[in-house]
PAGUGU-81821 format. One record per residue: residue number from 1; y, z, x of N, C-alpha, C, CB in turn. Coordinates in steps of 0.05 Angstrom, whole numbers. Glycine has a CB too. Layout:
<pts>
+------+--------+--------+--------+--------+--------+--------+--------+--------+--------+--------+--------+--------+
| resi |     ny |     nz |     nx |    cay |    caz |    cax |     cy |     cz |     cx |    cby |    cbz |    cbx |
+------+--------+--------+--------+--------+--------+--------+--------+--------+--------+--------+--------+--------+
|  NUM |      Y |      Z |      X |      Y |      Z |      X |      Y |      Z |      X |      Y |      Z |      X |
...
+------+--------+--------+--------+--------+--------+--------+--------+--------+--------+--------+--------+--------+
</pts>
This chain:
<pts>
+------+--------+--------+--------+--------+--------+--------+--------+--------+--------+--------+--------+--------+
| resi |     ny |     nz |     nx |    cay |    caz |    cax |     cy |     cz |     cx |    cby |    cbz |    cbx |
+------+--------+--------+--------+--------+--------+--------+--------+--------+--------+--------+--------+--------+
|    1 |  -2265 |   -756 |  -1711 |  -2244 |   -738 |  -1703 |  -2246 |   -733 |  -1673 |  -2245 |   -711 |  -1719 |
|    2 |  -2229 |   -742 |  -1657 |  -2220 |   -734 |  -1631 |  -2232 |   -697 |  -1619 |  -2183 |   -738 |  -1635 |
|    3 |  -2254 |   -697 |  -1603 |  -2255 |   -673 |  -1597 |  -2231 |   -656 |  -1587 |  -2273 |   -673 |  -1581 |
|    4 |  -2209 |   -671 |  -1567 |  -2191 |   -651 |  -1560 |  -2164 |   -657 |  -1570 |  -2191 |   -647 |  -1532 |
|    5 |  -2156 |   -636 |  -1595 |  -2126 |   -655 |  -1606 |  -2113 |   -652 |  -1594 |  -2110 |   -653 |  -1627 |
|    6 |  -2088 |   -661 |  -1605 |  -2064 |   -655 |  -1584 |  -2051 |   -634 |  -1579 |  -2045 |   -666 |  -1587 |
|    7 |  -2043 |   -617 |  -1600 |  -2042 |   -591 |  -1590 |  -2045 |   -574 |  -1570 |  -2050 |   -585 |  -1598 |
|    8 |  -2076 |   -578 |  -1562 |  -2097 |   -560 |  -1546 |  -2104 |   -566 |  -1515 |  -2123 |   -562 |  -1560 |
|    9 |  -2079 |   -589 |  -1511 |  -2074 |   -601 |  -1485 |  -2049 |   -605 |  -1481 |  -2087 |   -624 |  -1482 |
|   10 |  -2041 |   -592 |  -1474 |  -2007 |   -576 |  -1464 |  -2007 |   -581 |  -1431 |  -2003 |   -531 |  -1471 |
|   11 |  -2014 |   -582 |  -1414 |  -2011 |   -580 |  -1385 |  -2037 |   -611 |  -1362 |  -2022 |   -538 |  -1380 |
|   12 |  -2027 |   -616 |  -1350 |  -2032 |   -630 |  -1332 |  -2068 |   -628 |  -1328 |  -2014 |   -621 |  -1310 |
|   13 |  -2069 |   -592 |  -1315 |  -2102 |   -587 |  -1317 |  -2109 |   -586 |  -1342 |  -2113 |   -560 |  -1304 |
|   14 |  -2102 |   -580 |  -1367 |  -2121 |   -584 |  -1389 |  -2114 |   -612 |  -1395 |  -2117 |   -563 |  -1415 |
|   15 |  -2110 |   -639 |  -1390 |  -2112 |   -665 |  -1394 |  -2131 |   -674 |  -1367 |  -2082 |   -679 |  -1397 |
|   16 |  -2133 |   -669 |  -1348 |  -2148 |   -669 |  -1327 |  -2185 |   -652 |  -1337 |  -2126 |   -651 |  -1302 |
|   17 |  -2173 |   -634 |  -1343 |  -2204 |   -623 |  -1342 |  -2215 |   -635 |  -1375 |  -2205 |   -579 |  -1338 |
|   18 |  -2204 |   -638 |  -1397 |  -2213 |   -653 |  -1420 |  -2230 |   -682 |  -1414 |  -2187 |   -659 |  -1436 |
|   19 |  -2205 |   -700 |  -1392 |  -2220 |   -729 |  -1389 |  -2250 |   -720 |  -1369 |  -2195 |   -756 |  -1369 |
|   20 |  -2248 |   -712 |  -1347 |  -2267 |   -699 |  -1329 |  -2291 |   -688 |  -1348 |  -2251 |   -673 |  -1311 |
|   21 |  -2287 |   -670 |  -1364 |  -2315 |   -669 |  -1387 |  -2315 |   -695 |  -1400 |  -2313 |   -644 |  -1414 |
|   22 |  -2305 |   -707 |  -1406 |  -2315 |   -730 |  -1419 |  -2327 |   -750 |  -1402 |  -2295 |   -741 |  -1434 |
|   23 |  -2324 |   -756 |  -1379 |  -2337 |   -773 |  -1359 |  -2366 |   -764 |  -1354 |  -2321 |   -773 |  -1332 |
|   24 |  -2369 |   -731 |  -1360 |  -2395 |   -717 |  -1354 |  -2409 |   -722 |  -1378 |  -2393 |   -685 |  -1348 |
|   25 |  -2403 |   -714 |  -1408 |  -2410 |   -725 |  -1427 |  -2420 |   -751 |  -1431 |  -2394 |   -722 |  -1438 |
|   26 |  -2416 |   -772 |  -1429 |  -2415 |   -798 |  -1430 |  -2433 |   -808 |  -1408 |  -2388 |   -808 |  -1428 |
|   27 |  -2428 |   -801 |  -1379 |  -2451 |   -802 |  -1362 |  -2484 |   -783 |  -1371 |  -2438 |   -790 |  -1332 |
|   28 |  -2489 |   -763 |  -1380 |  -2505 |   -761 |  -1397 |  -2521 |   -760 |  -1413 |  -2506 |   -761 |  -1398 |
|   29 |  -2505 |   -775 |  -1434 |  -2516 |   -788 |  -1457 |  -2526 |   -821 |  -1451 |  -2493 |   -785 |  -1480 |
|   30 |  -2516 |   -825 |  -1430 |  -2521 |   -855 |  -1424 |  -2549 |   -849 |  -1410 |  -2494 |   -872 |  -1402 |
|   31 |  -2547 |   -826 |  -1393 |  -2578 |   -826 |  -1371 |  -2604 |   -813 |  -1402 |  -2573 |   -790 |  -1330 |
|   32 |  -2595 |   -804 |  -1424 |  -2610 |   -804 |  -1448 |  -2613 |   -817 |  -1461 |  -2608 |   -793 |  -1460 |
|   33 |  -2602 |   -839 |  -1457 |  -2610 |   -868 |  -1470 |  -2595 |   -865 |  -1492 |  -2644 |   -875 |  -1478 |
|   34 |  -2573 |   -850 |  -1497 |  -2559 |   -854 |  -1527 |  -2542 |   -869 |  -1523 |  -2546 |   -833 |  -1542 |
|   35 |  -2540 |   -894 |  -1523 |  -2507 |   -909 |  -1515 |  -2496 |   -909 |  -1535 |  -2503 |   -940 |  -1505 |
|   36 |  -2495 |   -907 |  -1568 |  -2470 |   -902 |  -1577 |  -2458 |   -875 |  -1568 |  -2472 |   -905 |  -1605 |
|   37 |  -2466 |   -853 |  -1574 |  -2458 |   -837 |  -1568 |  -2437 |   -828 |  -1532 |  -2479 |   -828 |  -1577 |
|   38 |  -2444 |   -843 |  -1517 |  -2442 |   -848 |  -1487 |  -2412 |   -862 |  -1490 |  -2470 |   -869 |  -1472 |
|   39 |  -2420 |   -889 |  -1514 |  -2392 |   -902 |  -1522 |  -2374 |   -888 |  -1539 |  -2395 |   -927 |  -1537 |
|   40 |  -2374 |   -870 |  -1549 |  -2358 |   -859 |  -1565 |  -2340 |   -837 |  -1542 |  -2378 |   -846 |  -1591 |
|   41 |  -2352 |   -821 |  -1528 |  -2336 |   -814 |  -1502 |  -2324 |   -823 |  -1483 |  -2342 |   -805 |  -1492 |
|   42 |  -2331 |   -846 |  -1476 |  -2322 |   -878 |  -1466 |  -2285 |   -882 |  -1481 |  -2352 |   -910 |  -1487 |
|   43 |  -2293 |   -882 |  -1502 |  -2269 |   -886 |  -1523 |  -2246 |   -861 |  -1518 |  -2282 |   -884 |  -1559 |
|   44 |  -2265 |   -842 |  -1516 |  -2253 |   -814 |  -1519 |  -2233 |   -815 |  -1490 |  -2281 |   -785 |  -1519 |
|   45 |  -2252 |   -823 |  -1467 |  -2237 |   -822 |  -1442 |  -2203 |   -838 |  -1446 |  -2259 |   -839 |  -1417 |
|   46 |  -2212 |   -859 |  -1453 |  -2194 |   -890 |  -1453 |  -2165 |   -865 |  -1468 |  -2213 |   -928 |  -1484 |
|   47 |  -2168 |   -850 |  -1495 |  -2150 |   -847 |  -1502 |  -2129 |   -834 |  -1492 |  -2154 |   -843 |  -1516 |
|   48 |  -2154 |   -802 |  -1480 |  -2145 |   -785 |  -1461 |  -2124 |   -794 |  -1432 |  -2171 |   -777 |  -1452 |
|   49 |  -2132 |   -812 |  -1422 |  -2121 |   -822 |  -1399 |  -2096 |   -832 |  -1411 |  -2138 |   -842 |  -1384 |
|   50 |  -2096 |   -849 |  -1433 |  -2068 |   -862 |  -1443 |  -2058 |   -838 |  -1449 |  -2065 |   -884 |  -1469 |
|   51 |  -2060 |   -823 |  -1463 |  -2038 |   -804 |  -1466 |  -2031 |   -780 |  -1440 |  -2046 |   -789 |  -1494 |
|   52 |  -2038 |   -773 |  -1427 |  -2040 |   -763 |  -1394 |  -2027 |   -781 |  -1394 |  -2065 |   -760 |  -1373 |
|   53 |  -2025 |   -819 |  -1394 |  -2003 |   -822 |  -1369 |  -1970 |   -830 |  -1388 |  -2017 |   -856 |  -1343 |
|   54 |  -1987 |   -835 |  -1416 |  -1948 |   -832 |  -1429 |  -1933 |   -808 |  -1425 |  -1943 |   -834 |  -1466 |
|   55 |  -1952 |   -781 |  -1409 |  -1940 |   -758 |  -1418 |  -1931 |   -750 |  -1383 |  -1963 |   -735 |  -1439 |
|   56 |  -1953 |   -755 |  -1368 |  -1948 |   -752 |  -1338 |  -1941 |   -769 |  -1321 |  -1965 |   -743 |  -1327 |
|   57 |  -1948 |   -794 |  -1327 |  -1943 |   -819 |  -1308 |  -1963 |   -830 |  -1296 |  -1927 |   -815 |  -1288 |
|   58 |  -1984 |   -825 |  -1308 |  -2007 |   -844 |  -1288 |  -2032 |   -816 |  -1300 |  -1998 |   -848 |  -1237 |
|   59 |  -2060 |   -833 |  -1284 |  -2076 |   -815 |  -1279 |  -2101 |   -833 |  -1264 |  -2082 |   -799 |  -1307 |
|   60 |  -2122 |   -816 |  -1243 |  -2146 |   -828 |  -1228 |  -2161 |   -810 |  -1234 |  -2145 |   -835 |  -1198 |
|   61 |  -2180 |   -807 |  -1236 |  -2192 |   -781 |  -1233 |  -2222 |   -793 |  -1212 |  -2199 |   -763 |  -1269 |
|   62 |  -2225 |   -770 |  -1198 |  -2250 |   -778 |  -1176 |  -2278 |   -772 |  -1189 |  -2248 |   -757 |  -1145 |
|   63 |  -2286 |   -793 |  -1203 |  -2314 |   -787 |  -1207 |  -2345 |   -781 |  -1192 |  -2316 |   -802 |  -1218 |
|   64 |  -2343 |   -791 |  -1166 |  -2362 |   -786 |  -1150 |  -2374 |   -753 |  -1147 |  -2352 |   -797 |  -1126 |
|   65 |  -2400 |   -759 |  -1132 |  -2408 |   -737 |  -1144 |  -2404 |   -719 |  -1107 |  -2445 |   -741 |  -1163 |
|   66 |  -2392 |   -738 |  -1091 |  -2397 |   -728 |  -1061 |  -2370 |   -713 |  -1058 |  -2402 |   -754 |  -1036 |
|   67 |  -2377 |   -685 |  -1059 |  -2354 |   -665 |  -1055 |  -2345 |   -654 |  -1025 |  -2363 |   -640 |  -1072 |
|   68 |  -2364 |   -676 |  -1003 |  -2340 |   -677 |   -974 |  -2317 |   -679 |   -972 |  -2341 |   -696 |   -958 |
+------+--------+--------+--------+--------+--------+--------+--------+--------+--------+--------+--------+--------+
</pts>
């Protein structure tokens, strides 16, 4: 089951801040050595972003960690 349904992501920042935890999630579990789990948010991202861009028109999000 999809942690964030559809419902519960109505606006631009809550599809933004949902994929953004999931990049943190997934980077995580990967530096804990769980890679399924790492892949399963992996998945999670992929869907997130498709639907953000059938709904907004695109999406990038800045993963780096350098906040200059």
């Amino acid at each position: 089951m999809p942690r964030f349904r559809k419902g519960q992501l109505s606006t631009k920042t809550d599809f933004e801040y949902a994929i953004y935890w999931e990049y943190l999630r997934a980077e995580y579990f990967r530096i804990k050595g769980n890679q399924p789990k790492s892949d399963e948010c992996q998945s999670r991202i992929k869907e997130l972003e498709w639907r953000y861009a059938t709904r907004f028109g695109g999406y990038e999000v800045d993963t780096s960690s350098n906040n200059n």
